[in-house]
N, C-alpha and C positions, 0 to 999 in steps of 0.2 A: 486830825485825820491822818492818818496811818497811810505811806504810799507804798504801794507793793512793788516789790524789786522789781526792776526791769528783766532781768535774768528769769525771773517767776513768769512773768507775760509771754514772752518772746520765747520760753520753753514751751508753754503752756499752751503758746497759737502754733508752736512746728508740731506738737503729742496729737493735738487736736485735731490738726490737718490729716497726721500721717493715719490715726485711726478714721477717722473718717473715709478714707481712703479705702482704708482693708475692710470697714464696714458694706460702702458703696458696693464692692469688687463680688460682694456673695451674691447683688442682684444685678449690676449692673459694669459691664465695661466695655469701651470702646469695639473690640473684639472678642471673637472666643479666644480666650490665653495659649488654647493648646491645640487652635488649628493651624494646622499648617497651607502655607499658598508658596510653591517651590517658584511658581515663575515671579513672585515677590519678594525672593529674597533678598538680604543687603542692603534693603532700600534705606536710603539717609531721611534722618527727622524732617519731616514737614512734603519729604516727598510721598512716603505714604504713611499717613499717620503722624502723629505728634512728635511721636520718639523714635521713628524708625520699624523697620521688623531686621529679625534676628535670621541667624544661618537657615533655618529653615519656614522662612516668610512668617512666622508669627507676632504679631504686636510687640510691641516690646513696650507700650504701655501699659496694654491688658496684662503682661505676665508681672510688671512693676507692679500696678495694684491688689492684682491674685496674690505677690510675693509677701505685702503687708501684713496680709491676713495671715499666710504662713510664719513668718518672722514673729510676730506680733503674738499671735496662736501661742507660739511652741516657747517662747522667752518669755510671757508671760506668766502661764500656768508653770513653766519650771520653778518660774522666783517665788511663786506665789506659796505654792507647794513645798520647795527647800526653802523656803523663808518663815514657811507656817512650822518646822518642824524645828529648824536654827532655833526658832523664838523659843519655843517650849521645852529646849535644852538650854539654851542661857540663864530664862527664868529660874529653871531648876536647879543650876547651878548658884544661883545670885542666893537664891531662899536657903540651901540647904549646905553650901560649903563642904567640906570636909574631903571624906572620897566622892560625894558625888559631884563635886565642881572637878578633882583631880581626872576625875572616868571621863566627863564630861570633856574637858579641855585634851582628855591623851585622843581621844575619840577623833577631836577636831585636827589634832595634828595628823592624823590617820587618813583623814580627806581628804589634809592638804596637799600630803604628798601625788595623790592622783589628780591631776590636773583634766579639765573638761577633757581635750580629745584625747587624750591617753584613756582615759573611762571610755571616751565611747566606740575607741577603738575595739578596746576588751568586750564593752558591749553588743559591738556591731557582728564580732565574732561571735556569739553567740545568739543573738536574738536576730541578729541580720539590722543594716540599715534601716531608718526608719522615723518617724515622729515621734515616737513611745524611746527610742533609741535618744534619741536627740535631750528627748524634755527629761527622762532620768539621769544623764550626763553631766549636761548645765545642772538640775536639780540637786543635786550631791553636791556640787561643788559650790552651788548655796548655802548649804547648812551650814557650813563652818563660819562662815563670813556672818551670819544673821544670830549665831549663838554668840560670839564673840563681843559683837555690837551689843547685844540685846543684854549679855552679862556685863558687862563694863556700864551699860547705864544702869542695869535691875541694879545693881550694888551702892548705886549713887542714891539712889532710890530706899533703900534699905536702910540706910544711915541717918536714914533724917528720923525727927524726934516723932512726930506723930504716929512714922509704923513702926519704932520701937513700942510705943504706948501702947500701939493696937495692940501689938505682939505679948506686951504684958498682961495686957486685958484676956488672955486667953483668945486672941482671933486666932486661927489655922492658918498656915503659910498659903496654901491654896487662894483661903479665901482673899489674904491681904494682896496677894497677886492681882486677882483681878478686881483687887476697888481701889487698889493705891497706886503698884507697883504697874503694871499694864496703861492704862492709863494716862501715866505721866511719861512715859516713854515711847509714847504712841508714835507722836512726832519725829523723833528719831527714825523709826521704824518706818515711816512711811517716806522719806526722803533716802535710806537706804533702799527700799523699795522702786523707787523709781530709778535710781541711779545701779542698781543689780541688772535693770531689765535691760536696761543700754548694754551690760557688758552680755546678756543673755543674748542679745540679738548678737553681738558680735560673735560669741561663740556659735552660734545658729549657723551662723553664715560660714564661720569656718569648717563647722563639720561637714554642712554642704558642698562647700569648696574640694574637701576629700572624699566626699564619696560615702557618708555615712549620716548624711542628714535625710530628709523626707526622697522618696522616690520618684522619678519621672513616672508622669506628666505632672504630677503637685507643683506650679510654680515656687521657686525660690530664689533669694535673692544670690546668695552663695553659692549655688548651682549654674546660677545665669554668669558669674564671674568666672568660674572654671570652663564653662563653654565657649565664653568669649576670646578665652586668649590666643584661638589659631588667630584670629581676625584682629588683631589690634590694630595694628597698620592699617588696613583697609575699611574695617567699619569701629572708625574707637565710640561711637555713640552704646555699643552693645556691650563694652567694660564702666563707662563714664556711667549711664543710669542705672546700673543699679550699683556703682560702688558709691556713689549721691545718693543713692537711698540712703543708705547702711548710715552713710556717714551725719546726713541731714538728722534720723528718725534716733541716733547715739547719742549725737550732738545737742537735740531737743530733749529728751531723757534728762539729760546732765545737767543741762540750762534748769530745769524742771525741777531737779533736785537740791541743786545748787540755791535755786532761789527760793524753794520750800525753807532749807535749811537757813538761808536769810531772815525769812519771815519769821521761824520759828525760835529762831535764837536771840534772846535779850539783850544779848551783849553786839548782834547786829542790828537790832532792827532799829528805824531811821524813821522818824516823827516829824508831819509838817504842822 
C-alpha cells in the first residue's frame, strides 16, 4: 500500500482550509468586511473580535476571509488561463520543432523580460487598477513558465517508441497530442499548476501592495499590508494576519505541489 507524502497531506489540509475559507466568506463572515465602526477602531485580537479590527474598526477577520476569495479569485484564473495558453505553445513547439519551436521559445523570452509588476504597471496605466489589471499581469507572465515545462516534457514524450509508431502509422500531431502526448504529462502540469498559484498570490498581493491590484472596498490581502504600515508599532496584529495569510495559503500551495510531485514521480515514490 502506497503512503502518500506527508508534504501532500499537510499541503492538502492548509489549500483546503484556506479555500474553504474564501468559499465560506461569499455567504458568511463574522462581520460585514467593509463596515466601518470609528469608535472600534485598533481594537487588539480577542478584544473585539478574533483578529482585531483595523484603522477604521473593521474586522480584520471578515476582510481576511473576503481577501481569500480575492487572492485565490484573481491567482487562480491568472494561472489557469496563462497556463492554459503556456500548455498549447510548448505542445506546439515539442510536435512541430523547427521555426515553430524557434517562434515559440524567442516569444517566451519576450515575456520574460516583462516581469508581473512592471506589466501591470504598463497596464494599470492604461486600463487603470484593477482585477482584469491584476489577473492579465500574473497571466503573461505564466505562459512562458508553462510552455517551457510543458515543451521539455512533450519532447520526452515524443521520443518514445510508440508515438514514433503512431507517427509512422499516419496519426496527425494534433491527434497524438492529445492521446499520448497530453496525457502522460498531465502530472507534471498539474503540480506546476498548483505551485504557479502560490507565486500568483504572491504577485496578487504585491500589485496590491502598490496600488494596482483590485480597488477599495474589494478586500485584499496586499492592500490590507500597505494600509497597515502607519500602525506597526501600535497595532502589529493588522501587518501579522494577513502577511500569515499570504504566507500560510503560498506555503500550502508549495507543500501541495511538492508532494503531488512526490507522488507522481517514480523515482520518489516510497512503498510500505
Amino acid at each position: 500500500m502506497r503512503r502518500l507524502p506527508k508534504t501532500l497531506v499537510l499541503g492538502g489540509i492548509i489549500t483546503v482550509i484556506m479555500i474553504g475559507a474564501a468559499l465560506l466568506s461569499r455567504f458568511w463572515t463574522p462581520a460585514d468586511p467593509t463596515g466601518m465602526n470609528i469608535m472600534a477602531r485598533l481594537k487588539a485580537p480577542g478584544e473585539v473580535g478574533l483578529l482585531g479590527t483595523d484603522q477604521i474598526g473593521r474586522d480584520v477577520l471578515s476582510i481576511i476571509m473576503s481577501g481569500a476569495w480575492t487572492s485565490l479569485g484573481i491567482a487562480s484564473t491568472a494561472t489557469l488561463v496563462g497556463g492554459g495558453i503556456g500548455t498549447v505553445f510548448g505542445v506546439m513547439a515539442a510536435a512541430k520543432g523547427g521555426w515553430v519551436e524557434r517562434l515559440v521559445m524567442t516569444f517566451n523570452g519576450v515575456l520574460f523580460a516583462f516581469p508581473p509588476i512592471l506589466s501591470a504597471i504598463l497596464l494599470g496605466a492604461l486600463l487603470g487598477p484593477g482585477a482584469v489589471t491584476s489577473m492579465v499581469a500574473i497571466g503573461v507572465f505564466m505562459i512562458p513558465v508553462f510552455a517551457r515545462v510543458t515543451r521539455a516534457a512533450a519532447i520526452q514524450i515524443w521520443a518514445r517508441d510508440y508515438v514514433k509508431a503512431a507517427r509512422m502509422a499516419g496519426k496527425q500531431d494534433t491527434l497524438i497530442t492529445l492521446e499520448h502526448v497530453l496525457p502522460n504529462i498531465s502530472a507534471q502540469l498539474i503540480v506546476q499548476l498548483a505551485i504557479q498559484t502560490g507565486l500568483g498570490i504572491l504577485s496578487e498581493a504585491g500589485l496590491s501592495f502598490l496600488g494596482m491590484g483590485v480597488s477599495p472596498p474589494t478586500p485584499s490581502w496586499g492592500r490590507m499590508l500597505s494600509e497597515s504600515q502607519t500602525y506597526l508599532s501600535s497595532a502589529p496584529h493588522l501587518v501579522l494576519a494577513p502577511g500569515l495569510a499570504i504566507a500560510i495559503t503560498v506555503l500550502g500551495l508549495n507543500l501541495l505541489g511538492d508532494g503531488l510531485r512526490d507522488l507522481t514521480d517514480p523515482r520518489r515514490r516510497q512503498t510500505t
